[in-house]
PAMIFI-66550 format. One line per 5 residues: number of its first residue (from 1); for each residue x, z, y of N, C-alpha, C, O. Coordinates in nm, 2 decimals. Each point is the difference from the previous one (the first is absolute). Layout:
REM residues N
NUM = X,Z,Y,X,Z,Y,X,Z,Y,X,Z,Y; ...
This chain:
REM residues 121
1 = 1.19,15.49,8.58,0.09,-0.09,0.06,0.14,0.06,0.00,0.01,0.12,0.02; 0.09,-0.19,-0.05,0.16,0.03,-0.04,0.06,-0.04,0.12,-0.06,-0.08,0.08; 0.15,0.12,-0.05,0.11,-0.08,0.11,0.10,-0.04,-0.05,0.09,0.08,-0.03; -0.07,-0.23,0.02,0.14,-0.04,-0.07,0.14,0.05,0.08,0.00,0.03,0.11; 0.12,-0.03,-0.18,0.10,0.05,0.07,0.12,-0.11,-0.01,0.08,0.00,0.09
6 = -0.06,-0.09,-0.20,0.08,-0.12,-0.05,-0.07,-0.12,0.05,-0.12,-0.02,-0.02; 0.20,-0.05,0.09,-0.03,-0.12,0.04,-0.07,-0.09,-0.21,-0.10,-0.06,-0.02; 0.22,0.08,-0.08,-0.05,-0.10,-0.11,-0.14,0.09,-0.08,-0.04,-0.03,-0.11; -0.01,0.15,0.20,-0.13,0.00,-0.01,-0.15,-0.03,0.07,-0.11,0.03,-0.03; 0.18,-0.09,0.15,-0.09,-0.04,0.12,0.00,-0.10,-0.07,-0.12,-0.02,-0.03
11 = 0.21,-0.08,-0.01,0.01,-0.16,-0.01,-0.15,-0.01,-0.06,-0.07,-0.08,0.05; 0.03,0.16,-0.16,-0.13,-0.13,-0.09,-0.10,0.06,0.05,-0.12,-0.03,-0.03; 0.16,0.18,0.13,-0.20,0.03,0.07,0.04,-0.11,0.11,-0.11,-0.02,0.04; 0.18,-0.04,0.03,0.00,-0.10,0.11,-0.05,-0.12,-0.07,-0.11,-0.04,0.04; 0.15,-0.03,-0.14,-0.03,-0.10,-0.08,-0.17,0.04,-0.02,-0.09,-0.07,0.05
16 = 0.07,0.15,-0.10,-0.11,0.02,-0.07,-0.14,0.04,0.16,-0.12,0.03,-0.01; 0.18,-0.05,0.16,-0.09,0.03,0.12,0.02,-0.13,0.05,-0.06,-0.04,0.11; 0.15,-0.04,-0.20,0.04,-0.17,0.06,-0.08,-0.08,-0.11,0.02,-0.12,0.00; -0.14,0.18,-0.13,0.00,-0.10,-0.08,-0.05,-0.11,0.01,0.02,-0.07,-0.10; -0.11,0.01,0.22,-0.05,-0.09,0.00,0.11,-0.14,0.08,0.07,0.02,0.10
21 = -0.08,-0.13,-0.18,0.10,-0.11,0.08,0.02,-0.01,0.11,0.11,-0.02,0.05; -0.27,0.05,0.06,-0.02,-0.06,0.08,0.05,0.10,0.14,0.02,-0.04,0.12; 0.01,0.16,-0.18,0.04,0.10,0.12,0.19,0.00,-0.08,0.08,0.06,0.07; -0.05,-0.11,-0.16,0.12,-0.03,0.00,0.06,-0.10,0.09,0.11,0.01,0.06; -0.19,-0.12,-0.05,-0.01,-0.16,0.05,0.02,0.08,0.18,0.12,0.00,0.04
26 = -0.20,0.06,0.03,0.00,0.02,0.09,0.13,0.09,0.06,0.07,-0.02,0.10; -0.06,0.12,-0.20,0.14,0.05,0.02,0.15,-0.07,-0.02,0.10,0.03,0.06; -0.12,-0.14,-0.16,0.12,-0.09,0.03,-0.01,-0.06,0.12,0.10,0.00,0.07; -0.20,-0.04,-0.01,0.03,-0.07,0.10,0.03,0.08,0.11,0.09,-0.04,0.06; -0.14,0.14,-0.03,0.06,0.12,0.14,0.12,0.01,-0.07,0.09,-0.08,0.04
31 = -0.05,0.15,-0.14,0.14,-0.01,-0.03,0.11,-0.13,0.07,0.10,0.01,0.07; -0.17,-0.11,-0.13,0.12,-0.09,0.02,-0.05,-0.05,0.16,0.09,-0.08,0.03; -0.18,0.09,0.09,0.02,0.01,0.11,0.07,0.11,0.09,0.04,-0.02,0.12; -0.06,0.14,-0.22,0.13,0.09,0.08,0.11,-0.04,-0.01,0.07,0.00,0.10; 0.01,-0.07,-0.24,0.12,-0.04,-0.01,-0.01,-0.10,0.10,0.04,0.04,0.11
36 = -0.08,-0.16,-0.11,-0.02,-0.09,0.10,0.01,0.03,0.13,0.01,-0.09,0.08; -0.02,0.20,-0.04,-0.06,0.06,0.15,0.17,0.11,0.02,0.07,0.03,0.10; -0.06,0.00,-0.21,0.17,0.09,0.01,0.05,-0.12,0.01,0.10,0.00,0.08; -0.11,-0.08,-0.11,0.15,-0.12,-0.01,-0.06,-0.04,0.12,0.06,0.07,0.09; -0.17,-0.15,-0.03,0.03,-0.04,0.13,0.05,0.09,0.12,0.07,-0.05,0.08
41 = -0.11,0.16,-0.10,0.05,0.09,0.11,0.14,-0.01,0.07,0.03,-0.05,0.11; 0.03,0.07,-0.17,0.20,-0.01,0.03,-0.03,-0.19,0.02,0.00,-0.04,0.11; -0.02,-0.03,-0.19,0.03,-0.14,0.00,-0.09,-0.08,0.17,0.04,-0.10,0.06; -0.10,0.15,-0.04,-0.10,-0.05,0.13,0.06,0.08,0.12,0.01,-0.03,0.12; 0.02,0.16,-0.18,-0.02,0.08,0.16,-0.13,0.08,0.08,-0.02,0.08,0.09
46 = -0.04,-0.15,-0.18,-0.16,0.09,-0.01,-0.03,0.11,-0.02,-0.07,0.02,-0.10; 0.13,0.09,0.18,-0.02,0.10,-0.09,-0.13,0.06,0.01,-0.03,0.07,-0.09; -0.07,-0.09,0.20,-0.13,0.03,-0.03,-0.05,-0.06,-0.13,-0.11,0.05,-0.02; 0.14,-0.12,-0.07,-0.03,0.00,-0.10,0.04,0.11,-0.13,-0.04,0.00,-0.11; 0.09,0.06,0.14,-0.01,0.17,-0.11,-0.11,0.05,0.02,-0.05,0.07,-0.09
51 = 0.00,-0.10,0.21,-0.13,0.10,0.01,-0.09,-0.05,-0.10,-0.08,0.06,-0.07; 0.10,-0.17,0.08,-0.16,-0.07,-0.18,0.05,0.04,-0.08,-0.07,-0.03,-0.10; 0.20,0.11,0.06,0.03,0.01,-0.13,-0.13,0.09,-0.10,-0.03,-0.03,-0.11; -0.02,0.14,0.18,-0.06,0.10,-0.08,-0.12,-0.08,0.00,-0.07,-0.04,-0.10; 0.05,0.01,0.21,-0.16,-0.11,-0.01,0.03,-0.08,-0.12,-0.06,0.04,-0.10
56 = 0.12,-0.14,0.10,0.00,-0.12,-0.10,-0.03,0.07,-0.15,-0.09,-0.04,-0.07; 0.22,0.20,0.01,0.02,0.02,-0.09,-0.13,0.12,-0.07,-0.02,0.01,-0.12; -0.04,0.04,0.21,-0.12,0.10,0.00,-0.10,-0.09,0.01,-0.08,-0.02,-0.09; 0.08,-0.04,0.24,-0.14,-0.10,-0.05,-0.06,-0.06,-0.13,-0.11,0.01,-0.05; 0.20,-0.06,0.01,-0.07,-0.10,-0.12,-0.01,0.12,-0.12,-0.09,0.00,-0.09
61 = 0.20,0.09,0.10,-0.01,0.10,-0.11,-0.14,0.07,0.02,-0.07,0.01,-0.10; 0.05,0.03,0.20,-0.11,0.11,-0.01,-0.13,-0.08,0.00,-0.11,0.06,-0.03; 0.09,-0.25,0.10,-0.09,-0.02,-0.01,-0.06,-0.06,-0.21,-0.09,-0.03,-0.07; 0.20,0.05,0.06,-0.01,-0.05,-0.16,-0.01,0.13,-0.08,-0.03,-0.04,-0.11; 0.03,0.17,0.12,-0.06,0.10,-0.04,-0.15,-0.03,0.04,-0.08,-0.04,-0.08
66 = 0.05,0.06,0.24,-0.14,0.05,0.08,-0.08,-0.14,-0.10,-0.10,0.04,-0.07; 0.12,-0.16,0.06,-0.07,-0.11,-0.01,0.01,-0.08,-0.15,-0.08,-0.09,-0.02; 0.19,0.14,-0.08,0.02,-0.03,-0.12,-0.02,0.09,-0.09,-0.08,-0.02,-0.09; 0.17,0.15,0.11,0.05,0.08,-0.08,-0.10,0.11,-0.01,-0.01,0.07,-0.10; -0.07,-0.06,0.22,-0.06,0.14,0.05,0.06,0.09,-0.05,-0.07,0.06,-0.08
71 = 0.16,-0.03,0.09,0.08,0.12,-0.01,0.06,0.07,0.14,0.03,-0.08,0.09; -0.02,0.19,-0.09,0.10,0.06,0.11,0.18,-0.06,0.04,0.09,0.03,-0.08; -0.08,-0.05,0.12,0.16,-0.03,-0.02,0.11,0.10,-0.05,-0.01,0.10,0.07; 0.11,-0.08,-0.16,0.09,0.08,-0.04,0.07,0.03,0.11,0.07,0.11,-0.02; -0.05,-0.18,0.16,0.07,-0.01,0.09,-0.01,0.16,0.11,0.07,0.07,0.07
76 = -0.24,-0.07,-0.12,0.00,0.16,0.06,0.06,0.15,-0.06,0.02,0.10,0.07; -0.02,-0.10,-0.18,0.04,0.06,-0.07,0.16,-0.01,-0.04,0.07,0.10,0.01; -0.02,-0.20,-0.07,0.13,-0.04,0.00,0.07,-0.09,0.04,0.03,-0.10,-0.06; 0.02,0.13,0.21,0.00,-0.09,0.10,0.13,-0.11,-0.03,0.01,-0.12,0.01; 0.08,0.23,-0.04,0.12,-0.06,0.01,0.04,-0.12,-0.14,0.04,-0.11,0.01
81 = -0.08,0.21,-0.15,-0.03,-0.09,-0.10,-0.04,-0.11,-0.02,0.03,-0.09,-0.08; -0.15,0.10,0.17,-0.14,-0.15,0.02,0.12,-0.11,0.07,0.04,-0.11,-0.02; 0.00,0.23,0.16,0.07,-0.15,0.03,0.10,-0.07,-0.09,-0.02,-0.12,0.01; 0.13,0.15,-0.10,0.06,0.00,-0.09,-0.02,-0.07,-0.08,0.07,-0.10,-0.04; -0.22,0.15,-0.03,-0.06,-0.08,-0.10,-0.08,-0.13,0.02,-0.05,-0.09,-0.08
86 = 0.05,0.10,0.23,-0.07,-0.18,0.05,0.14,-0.10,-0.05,-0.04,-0.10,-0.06; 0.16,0.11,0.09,0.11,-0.06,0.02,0.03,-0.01,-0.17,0.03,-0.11,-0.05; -0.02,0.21,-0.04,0.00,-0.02,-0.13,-0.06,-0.10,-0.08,0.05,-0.08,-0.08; -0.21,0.11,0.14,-0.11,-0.05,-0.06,0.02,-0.15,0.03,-0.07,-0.07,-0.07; 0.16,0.01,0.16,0.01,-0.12,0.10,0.10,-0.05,-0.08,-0.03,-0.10,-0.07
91 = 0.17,0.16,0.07,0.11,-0.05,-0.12,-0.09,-0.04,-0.12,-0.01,-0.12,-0.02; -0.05,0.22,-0.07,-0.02,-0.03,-0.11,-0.09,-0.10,-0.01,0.00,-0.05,-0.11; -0.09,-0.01,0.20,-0.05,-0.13,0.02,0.08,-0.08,-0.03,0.03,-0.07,-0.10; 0.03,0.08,0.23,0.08,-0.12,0.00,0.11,-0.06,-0.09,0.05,-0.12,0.00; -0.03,0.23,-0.08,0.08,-0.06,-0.16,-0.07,0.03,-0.08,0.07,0.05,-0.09
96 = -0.22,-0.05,0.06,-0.04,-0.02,-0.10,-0.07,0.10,-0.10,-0.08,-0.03,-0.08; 0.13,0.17,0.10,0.03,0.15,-0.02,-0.15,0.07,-0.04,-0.02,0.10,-0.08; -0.10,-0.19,0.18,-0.11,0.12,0.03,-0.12,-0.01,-0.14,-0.05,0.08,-0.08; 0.06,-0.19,0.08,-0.10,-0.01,-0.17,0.06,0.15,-0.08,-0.08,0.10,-0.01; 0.23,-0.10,-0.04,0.02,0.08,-0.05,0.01,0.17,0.05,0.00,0.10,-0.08
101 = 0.00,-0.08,0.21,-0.02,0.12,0.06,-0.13,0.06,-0.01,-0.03,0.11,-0.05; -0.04,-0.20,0.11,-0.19,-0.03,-0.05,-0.01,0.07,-0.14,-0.01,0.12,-0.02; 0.02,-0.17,-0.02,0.01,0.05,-0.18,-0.01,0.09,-0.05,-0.08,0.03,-0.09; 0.17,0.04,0.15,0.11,0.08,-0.07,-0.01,0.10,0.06,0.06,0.11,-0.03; -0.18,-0.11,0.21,-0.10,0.09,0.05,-0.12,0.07,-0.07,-0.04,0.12,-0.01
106 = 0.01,-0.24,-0.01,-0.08,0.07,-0.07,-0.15,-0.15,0.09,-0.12,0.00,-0.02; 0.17,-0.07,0.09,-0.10,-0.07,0.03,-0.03,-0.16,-0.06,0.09,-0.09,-0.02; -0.19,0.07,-0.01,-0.09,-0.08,-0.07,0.05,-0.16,0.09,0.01,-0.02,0.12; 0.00,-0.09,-0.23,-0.05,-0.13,0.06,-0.12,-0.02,0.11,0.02,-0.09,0.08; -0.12,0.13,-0.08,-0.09,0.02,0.04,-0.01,0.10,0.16,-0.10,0.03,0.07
111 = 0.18,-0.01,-0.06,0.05,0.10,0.12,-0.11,0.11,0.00,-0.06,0.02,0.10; 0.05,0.09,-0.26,-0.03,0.11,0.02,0.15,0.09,-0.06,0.12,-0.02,-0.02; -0.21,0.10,0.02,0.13,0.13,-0.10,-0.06,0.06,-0.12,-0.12,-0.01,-0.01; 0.18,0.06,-0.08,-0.02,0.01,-0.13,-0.05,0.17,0.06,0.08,0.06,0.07; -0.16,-0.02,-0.09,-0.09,0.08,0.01,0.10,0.15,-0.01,0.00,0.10,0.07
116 = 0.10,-0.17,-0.24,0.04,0.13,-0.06,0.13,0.01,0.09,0.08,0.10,-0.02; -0.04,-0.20,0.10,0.14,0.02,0.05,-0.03,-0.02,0.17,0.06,-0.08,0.09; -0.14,0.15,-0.08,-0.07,0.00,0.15,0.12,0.12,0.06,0.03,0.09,-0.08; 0.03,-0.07,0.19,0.06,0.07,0.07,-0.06,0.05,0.12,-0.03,-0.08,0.08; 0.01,0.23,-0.06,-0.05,0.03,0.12,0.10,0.10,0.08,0.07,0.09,-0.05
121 = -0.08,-0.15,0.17,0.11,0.08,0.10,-0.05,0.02,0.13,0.07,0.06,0.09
């Protein structure tokens, strides 16, 4: 096991611990309820709503590892990046970006990984 040290080498072992749609699917959605949950905050006055923020954005993240991905989360290990790379991983959705990120990981239509371009960290 290596320890990455460059975030544009973390990027395709995160891609490649995200390969399945379905724990992507879930992490867009906590993603875009944390956004949701930062903008209501100031807008409502609610500020006991920050406190769901880690709930909303961990929940669905780590239940889409435990229940999709079976994998461990990157988040224990690279905390700061994972969070980072949830918000990346969310952009490049959202314009279109991830087919080609996917790719170019080294991860399969099929939501495996190419065996020979497997990353361990």
């Amino acid at each position: 096991m290596t320890s990455i040290t460059r975030f544009r080498d973390f990027w395709p072992y995160y891609l490649q611990e995200h390969a399945r749609p379905g724990t992507r699917a879930l992490h867009y959605l906590g993603t875009s309820l944390v956004i949701a949950l930062a903008a209501a905050v100031p807008l409502t006055g609610h500020w006991w709503l920050a406190a769901a923020l880690p709930l909303a954005g961990y929940g669905f993240a780590w239940a889409a590892h435990g229940l999709v991905e079976k994998n461990r989360p990157a988040t224990f290990r690279y905390p700061l990046w994972s969070l980072c790379a949830d918000f990346v991983m969310w952009q490049r959705f959202l314009t279109g970006h991830m087919k080609h990120d996917l790719a170019r990981a080294g991860v399969l239509p099929d939501g495996t990984v190419d065996p020979a371009r497997r990353i361990t960290a």
